[in-house]
C-alpha positions as CSV (number, residue, x, y, z in Angstrom):
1,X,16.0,2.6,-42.8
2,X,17.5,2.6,-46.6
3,X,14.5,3.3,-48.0
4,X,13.5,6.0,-45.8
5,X,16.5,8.0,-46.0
6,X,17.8,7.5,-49.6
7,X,16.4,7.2,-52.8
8,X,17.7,5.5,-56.3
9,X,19.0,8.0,-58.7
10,X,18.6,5.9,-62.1
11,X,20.7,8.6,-63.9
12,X,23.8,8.6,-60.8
13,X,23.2,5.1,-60.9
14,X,23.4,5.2,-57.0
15,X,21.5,6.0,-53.9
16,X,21.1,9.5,-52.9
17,X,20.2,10.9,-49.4
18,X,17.1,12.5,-48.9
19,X,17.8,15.2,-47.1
20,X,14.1,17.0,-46.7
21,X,12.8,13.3,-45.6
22,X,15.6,13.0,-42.6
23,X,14.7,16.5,-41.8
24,X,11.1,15.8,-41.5
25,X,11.9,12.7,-39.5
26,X,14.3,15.0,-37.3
27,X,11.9,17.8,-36.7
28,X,8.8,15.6,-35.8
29,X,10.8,13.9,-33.2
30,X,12.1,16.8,-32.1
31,X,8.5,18.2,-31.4
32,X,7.5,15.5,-29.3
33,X,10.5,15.2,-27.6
34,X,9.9,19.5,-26.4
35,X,6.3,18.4,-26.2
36,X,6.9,15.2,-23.7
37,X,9.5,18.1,-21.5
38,X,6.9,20.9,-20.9
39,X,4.4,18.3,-20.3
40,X,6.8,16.7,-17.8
41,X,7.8,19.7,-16.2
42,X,4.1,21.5,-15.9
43,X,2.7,18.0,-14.3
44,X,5.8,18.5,-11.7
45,X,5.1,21.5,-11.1
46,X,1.0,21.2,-10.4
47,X,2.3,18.1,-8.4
48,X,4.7,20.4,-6.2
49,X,2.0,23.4,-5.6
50,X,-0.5,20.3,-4.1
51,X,1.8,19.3,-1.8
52,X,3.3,22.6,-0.4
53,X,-0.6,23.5,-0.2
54,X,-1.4,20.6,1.6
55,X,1.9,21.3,3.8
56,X,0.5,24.6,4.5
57,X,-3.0,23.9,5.0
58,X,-1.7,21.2,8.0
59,X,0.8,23.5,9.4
60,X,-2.1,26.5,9.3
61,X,-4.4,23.9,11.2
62,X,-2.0,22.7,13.6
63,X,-0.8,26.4,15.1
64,X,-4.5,27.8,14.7
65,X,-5.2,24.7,17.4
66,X,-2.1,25.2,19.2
67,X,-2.9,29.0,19.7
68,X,-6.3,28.0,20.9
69,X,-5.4,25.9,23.6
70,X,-3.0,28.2,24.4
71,X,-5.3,30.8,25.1
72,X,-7.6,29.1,27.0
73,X,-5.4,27.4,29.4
74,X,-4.2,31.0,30.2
């Protein structure tokens, strides 16, 4: 982790932090870490609208059939 974050200054004669490196570092994780949230979030989401769909659908089914009999028995 030294060597990724500072760097030798022969004429300091000591380490100095590399501040464009860590922000490189910073910003790529960064990225992925917004990247992996909408991802997570829009698979949710298509996940949700398949079930209430699939809700629906059965619940459309079941009162069309309902209604039917209904009528018929009348």
């Amino acid at each position: 982790m030294i060597h990724k974050c500072y760097r030798y200054d022969p004429a300091a004669g000591a380490y100095s932090l590399q501040a464009m490196a860590v922000m490189r570092i910073g910003g790529v994780i960064s990225i992925f870490a917004v990247g992996g949230l909408v991802a997570g979030l829009f698979l949710n989401e298509r996940v949700r609208r398949r079930r209430r769909a699939s809700r629906q659908s059965v619940s459309i089914t079941r009162s069309t059939s309902n209604a039917t009999i209904a009528g018929v028995s009348r």
